[in-house]
Biopython code that builds the backbone (N, CA, C, O; Angstrom):
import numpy as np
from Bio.PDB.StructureBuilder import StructureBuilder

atoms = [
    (1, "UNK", "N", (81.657, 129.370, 64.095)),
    (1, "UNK", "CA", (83.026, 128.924, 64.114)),
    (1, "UNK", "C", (83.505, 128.564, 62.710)),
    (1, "UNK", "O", (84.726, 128.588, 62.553)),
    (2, "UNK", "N", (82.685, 128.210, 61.585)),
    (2, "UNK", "CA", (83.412, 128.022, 60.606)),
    (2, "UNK", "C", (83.525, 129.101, 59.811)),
    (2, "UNK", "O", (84.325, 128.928, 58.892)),
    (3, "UNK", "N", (82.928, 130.310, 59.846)),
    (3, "UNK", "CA", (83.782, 130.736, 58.779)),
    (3, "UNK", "C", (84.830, 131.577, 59.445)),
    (3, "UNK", "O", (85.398, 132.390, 58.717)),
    (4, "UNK", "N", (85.168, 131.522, 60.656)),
    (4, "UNK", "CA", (86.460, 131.769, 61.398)),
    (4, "UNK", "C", (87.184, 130.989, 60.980)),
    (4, "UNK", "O", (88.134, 131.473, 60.364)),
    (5, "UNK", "N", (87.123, 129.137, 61.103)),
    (5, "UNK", "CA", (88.262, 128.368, 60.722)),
    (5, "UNK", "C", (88.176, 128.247, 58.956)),
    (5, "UNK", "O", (89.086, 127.623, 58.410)),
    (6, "UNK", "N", (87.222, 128.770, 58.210)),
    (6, "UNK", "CA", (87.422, 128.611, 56.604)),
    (6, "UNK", "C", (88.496, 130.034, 56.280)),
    (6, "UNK", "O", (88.950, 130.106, 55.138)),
    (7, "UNK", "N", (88.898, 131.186, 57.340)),
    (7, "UNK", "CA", (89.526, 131.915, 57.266)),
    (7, "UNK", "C", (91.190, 131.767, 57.739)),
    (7, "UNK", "O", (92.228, 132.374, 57.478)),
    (8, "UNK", "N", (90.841, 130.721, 58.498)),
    (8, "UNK", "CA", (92.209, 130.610, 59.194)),
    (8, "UNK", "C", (92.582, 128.921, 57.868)),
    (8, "UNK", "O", (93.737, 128.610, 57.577)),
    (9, "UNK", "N", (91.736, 128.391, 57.492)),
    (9, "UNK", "CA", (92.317, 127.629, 56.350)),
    (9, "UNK", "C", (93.084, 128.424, 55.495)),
    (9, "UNK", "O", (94.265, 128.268, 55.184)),
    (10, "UNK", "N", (91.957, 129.669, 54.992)),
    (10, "UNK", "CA", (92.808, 130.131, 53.665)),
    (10, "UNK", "C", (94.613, 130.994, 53.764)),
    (10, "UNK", "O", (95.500, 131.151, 52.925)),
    (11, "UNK", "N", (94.454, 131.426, 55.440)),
    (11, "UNK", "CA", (95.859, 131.585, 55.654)),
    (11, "UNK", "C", (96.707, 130.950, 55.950)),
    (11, "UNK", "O", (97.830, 131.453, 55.954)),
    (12, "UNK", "N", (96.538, 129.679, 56.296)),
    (12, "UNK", "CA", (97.324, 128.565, 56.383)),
    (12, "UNK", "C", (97.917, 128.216, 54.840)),
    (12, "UNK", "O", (99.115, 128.316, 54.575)),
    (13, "UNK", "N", (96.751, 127.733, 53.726)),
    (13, "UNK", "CA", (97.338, 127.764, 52.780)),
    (13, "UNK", "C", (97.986, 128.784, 51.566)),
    (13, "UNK", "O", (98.363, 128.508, 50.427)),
    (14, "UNK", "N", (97.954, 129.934, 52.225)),
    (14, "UNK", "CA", (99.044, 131.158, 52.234)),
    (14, "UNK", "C", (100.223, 131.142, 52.546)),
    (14, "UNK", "O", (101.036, 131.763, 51.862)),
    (15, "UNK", "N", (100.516, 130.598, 53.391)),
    (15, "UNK", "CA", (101.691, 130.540, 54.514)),
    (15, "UNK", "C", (101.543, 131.964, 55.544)),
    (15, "UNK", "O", (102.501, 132.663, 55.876)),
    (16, "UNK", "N", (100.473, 132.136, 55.846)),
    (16, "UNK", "CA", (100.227, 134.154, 56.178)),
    (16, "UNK", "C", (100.274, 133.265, 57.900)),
    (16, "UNK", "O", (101.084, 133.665, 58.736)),
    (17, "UNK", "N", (99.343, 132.108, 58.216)),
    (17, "UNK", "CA", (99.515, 131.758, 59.309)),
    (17, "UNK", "C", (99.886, 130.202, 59.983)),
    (17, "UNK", "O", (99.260, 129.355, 59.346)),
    (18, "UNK", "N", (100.455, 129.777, 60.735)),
    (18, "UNK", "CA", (100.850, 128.286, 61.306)),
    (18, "UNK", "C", (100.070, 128.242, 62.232)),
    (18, "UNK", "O", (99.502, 127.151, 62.283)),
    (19, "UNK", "N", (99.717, 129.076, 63.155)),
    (19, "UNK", "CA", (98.848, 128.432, 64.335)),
    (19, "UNK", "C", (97.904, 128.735, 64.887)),
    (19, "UNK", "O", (97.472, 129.775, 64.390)),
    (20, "UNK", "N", (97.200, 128.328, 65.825)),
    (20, "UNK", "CA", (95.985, 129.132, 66.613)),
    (20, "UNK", "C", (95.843, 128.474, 67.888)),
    (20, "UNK", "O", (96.266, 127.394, 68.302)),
    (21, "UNK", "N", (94.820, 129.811, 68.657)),
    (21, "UNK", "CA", (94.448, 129.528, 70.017)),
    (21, "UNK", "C", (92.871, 129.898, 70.238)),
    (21, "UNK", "O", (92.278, 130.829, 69.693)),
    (22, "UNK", "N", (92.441, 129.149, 70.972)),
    (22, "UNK", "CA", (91.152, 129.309, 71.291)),
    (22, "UNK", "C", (90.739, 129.569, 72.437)),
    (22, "UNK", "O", (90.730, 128.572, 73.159)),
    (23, "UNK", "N", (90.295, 130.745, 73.043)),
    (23, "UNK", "CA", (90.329, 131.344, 74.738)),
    (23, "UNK", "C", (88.628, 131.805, 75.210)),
    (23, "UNK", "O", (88.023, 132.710, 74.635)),
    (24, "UNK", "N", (88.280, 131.321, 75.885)),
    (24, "UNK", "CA", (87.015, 131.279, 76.261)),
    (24, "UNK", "C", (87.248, 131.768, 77.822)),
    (24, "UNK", "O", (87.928, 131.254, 78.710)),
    (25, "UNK", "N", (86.500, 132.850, 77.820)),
    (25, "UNK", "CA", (86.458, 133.632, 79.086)),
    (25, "UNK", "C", (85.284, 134.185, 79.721)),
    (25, "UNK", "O", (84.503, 133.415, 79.163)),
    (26, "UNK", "N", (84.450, 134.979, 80.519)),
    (26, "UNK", "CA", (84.099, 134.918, 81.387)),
    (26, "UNK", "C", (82.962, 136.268, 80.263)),
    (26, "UNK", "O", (81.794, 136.125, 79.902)),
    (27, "UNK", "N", (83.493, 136.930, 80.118)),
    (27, "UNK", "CA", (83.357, 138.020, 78.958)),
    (27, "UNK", "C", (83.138, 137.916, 77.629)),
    (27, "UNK", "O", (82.143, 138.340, 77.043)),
    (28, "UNK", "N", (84.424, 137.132, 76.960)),
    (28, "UNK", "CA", (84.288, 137.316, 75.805)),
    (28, "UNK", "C", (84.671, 135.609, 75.375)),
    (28, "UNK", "O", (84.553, 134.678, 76.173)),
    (29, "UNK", "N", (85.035, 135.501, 74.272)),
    (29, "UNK", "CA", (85.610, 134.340, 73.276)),
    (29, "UNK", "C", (86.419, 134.724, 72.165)),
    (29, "UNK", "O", (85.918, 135.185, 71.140)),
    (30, "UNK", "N", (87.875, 134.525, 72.345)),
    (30, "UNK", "CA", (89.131, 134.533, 71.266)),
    (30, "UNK", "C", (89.271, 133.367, 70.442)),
    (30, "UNK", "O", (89.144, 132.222, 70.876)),
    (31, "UNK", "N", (89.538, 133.669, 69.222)),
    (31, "UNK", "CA", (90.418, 133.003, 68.352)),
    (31, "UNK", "C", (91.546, 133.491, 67.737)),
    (31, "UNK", "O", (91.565, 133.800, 66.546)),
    (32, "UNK", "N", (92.800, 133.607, 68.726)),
    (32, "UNK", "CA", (94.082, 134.132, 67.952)),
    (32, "UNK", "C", (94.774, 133.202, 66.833)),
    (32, "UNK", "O", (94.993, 131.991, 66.833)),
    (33, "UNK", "N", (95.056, 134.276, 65.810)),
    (33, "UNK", "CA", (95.603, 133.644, 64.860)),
    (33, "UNK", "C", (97.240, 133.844, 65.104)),
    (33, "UNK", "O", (97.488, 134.947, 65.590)),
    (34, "UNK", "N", (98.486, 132.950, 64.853)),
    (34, "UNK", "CA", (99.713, 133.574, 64.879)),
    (34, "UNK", "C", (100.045, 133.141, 63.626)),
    (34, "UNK", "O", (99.395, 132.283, 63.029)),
    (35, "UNK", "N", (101.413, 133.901, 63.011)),
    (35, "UNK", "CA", (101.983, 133.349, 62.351)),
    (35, "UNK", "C", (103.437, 132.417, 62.873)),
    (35, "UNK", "O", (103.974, 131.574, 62.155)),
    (36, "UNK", "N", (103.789, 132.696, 63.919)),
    (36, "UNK", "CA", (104.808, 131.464, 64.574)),
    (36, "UNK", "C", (104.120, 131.297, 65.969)),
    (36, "UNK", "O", (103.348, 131.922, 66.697)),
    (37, "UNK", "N", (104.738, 130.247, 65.954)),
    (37, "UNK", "CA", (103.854, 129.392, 67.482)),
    (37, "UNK", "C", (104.388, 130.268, 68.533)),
    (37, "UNK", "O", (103.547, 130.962, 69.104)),
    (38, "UNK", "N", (105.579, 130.378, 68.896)),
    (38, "UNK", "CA", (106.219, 130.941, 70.040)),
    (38, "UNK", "C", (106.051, 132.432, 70.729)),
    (38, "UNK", "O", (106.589, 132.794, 71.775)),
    (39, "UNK", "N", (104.943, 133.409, 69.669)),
    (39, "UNK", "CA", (104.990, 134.825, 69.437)),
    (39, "UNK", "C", (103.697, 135.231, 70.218)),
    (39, "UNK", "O", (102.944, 134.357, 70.647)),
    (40, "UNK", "N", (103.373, 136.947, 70.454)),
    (40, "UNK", "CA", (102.081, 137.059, 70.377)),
    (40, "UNK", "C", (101.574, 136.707, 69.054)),
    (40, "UNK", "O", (102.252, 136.118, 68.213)),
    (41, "UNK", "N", (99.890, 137.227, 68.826)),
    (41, "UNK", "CA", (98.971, 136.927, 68.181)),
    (41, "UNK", "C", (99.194, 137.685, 66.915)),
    (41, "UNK", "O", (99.588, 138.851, 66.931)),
    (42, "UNK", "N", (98.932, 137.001, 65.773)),
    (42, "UNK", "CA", (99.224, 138.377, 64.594)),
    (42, "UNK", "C", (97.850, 138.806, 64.522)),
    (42, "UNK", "O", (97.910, 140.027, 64.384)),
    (43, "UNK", "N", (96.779, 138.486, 64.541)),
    (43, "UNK", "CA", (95.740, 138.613, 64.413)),
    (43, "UNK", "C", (94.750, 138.042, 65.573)),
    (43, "UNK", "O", (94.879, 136.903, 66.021)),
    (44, "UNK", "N", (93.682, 139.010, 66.038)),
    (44, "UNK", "CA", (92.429, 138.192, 66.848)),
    (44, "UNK", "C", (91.220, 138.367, 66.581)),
    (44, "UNK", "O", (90.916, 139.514, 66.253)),
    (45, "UNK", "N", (90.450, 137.632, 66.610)),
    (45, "UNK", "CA", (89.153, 137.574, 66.272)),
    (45, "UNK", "C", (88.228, 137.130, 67.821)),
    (45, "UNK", "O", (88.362, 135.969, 68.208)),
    (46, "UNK", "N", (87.441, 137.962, 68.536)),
    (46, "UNK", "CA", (87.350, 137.903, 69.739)),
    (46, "UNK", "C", (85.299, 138.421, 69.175)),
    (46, "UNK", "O", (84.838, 139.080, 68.243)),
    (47, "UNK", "N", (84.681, 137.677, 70.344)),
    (47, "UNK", "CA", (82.975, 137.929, 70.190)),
    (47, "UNK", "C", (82.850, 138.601, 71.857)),
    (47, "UNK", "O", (83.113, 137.953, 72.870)),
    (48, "UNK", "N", (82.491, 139.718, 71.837)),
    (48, "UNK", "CA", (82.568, 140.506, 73.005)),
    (48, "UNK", "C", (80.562, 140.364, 73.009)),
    (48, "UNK", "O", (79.824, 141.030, 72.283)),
    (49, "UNK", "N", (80.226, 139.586, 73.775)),
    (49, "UNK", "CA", (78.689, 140.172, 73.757)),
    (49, "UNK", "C", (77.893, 140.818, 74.376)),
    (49, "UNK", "O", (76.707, 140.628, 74.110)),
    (50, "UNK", "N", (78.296, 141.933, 75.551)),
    (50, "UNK", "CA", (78.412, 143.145, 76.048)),
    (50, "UNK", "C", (77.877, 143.982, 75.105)),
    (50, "UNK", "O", (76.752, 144.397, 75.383)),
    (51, "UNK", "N", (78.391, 144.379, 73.995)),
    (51, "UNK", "CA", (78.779, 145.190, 73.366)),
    (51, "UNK", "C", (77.805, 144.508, 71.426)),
    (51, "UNK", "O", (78.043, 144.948, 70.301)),
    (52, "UNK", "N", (77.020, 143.638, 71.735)),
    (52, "UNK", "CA", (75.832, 143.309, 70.591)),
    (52, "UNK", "C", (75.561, 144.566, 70.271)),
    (52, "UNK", "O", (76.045, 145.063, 69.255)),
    (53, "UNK", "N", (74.492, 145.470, 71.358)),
    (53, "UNK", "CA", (73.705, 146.737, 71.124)),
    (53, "UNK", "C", (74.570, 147.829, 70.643)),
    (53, "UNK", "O", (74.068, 148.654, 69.880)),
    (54, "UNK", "N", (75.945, 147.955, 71.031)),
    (54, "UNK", "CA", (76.652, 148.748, 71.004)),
    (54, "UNK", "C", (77.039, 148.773, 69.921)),
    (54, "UNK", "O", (76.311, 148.989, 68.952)),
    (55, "UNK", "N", (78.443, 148.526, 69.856)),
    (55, "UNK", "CA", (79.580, 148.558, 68.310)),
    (55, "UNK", "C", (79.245, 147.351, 67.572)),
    (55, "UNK", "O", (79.385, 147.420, 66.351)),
    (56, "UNK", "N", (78.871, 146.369, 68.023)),
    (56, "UNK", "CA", (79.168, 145.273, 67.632)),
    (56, "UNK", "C", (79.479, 143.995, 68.229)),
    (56, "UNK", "O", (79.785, 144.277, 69.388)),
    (57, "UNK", "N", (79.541, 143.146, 68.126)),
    (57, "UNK", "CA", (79.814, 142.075, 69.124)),
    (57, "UNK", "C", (81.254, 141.102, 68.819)),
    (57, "UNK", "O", (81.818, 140.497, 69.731)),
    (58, "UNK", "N", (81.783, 141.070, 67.213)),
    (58, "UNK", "CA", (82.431, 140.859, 66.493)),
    (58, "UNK", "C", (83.827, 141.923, 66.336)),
    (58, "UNK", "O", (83.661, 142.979, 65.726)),
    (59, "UNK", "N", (84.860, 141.672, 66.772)),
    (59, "UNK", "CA", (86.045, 142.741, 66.238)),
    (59, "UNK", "C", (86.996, 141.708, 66.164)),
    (59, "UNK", "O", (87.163, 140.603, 66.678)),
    (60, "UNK", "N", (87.729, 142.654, 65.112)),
    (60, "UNK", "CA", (89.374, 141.492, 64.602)),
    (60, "UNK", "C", (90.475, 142.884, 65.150)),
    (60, "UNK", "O", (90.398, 144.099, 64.974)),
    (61, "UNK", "N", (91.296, 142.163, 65.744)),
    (61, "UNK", "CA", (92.157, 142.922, 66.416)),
    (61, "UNK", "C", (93.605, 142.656, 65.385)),
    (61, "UNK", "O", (93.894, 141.594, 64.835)),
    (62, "UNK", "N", (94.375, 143.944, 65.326)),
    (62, "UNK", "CA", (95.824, 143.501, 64.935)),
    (62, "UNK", "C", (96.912, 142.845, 65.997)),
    (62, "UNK", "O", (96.530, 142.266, 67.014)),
    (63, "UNK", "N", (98.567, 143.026, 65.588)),
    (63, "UNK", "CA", (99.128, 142.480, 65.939)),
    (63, "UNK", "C", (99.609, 143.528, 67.291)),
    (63, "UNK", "O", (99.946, 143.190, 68.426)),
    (64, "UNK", "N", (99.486, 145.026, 66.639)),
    (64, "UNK", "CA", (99.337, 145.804, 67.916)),
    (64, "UNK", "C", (98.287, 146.569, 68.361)),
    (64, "UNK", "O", (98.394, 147.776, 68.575)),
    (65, "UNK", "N", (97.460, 146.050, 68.486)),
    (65, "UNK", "CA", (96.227, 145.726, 69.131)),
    (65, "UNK", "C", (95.131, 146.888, 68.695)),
    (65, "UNK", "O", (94.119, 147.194, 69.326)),
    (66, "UNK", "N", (95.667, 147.534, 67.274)),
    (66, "UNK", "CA", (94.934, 148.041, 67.164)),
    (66, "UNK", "C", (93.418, 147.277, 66.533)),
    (66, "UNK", "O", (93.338, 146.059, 66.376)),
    (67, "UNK", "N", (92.161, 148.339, 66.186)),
    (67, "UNK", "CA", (91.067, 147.619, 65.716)),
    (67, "UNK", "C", (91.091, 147.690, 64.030)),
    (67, "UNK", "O", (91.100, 148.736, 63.379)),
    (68, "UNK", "N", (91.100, 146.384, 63.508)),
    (68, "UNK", "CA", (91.145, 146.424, 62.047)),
    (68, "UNK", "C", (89.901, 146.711, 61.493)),
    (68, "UNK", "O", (89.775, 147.665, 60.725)),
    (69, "UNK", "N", (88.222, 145.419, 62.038)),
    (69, "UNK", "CA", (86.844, 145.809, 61.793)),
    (69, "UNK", "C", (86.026, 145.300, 62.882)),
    (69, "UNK", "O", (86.439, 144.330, 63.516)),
    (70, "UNK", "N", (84.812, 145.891, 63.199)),
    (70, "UNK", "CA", (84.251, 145.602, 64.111)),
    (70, "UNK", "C", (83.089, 145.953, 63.229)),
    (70, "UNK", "O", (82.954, 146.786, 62.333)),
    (71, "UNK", "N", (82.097, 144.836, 63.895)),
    (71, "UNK", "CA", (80.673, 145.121, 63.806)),
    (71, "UNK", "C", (79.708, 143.887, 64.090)),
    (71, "UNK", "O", (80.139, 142.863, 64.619)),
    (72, "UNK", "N", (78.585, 144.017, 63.769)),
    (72, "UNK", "CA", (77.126, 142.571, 64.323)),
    (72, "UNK", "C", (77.665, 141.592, 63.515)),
    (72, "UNK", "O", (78.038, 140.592, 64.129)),
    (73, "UNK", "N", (77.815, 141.583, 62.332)),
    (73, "UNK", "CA", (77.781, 140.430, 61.488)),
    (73, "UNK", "C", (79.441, 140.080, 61.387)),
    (73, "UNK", "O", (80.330, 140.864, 61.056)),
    (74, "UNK", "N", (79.598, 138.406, 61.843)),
    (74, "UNK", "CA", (80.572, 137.768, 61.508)),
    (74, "UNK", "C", (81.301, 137.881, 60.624)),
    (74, "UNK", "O", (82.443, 138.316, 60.767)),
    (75, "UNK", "N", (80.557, 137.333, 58.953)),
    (75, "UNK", "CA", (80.931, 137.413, 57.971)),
    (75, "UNK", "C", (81.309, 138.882, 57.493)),
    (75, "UNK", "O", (82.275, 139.118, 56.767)),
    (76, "UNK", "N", (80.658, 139.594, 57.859)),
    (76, "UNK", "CA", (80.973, 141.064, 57.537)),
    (76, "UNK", "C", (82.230, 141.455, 58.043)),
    (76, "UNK", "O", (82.981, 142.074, 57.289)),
    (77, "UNK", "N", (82.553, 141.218, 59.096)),
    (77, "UNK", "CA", (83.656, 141.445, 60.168)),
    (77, "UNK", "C", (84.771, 140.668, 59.765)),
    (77, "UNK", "O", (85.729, 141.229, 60.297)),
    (78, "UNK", "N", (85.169, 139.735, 59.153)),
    (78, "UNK", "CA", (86.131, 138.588, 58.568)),
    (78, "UNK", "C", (86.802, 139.069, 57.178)),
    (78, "UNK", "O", (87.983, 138.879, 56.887)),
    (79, "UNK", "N", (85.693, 139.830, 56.243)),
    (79, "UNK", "CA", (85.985, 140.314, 55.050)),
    (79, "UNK", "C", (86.947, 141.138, 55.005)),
    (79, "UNK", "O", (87.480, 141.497, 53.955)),
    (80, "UNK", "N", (87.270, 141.525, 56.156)),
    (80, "UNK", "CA", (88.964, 142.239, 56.617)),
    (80, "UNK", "C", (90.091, 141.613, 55.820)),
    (80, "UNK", "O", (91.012, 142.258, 55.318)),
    (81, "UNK", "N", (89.922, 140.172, 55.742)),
    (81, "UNK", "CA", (91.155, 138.964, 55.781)),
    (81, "UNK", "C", (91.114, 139.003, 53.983)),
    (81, "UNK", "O", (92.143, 139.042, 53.308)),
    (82, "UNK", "N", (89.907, 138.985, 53.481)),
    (82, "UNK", "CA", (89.863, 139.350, 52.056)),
    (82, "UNK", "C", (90.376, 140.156, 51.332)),
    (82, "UNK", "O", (90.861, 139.970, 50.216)),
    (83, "UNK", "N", (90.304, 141.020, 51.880)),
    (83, "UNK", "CA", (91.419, 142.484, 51.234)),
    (83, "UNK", "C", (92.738, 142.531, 51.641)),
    (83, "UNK", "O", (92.957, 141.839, 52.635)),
    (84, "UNK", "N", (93.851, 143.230, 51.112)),
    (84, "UNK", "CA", (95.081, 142.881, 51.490)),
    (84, "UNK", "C", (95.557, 144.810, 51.944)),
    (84, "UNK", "O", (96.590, 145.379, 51.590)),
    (85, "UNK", "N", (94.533, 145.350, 52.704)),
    (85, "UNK", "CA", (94.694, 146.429, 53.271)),
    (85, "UNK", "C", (96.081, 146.750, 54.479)),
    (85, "UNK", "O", (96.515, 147.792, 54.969)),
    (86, "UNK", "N", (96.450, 145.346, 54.622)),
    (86, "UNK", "CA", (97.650, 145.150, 55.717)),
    (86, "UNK", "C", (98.663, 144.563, 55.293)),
    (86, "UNK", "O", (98.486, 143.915, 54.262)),
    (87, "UNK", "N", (100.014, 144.562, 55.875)),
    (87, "UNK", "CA", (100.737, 144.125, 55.652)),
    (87, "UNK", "C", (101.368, 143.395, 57.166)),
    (87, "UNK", "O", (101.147, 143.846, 58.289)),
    (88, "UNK", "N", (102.222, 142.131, 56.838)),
    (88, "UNK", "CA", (102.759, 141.641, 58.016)),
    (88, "UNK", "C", (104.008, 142.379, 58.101)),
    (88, "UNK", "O", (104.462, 142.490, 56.962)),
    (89, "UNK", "N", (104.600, 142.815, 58.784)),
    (89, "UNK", "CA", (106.276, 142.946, 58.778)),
    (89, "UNK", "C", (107.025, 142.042, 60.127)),
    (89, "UNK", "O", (106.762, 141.975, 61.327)),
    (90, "UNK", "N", (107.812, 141.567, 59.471)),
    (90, "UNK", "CA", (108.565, 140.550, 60.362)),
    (90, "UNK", "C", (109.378, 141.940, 61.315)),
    (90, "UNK", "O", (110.157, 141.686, 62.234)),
]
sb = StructureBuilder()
sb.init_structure("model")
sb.init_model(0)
sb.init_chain("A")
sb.init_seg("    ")
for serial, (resi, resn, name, xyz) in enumerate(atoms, 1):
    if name == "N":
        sb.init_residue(resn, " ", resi, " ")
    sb.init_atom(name, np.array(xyz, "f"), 0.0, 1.0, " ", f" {name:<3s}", serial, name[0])
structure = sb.get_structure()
């Protein structure tokens, strides 16, 4: 969990994000990131563990739902947020 929330710090003090949600399910475990409270998710970070052996267990989802990175390692999977390969558009 922290270097999920040391990621969602550094976009906070960006202004890239204001809020989050934390969804624990039956399957998997979300941490949506938004940039306004009232919206979908601009970003998700979800641990599918089904899917360890498979792709990965780790994927960051966009705002339309496509897949940004997936794979085993957390930190590996986060380094998405490091590069500025995306853009938000309002």
């Amino acid at each position: 969990m922290s270097p999920i929330l040391d990621v969602y710090g550094r976009m906070v003090a960006t202004g890239e994000a204001k809020d989050y949600a934390i969804g624990m399910y039956p399957d998997c475990a979300v941490f949506a990131i938004y940039r306004r409270t009232a919206e979908q998710p601009t970003w998700r970070i979800e641990k599918v563990p089904a899917l360890a052996r498979k792709q990965g267990q780790y994927v960051v989802y966009g705002s339309a739902g496509q897949v940004l990175k997936r794979g085993h390692d957390l930190k590996a999977v986060l380094r998405v947020f490091d590069r500025k390969k995306f853009v938000v558009v309002d």
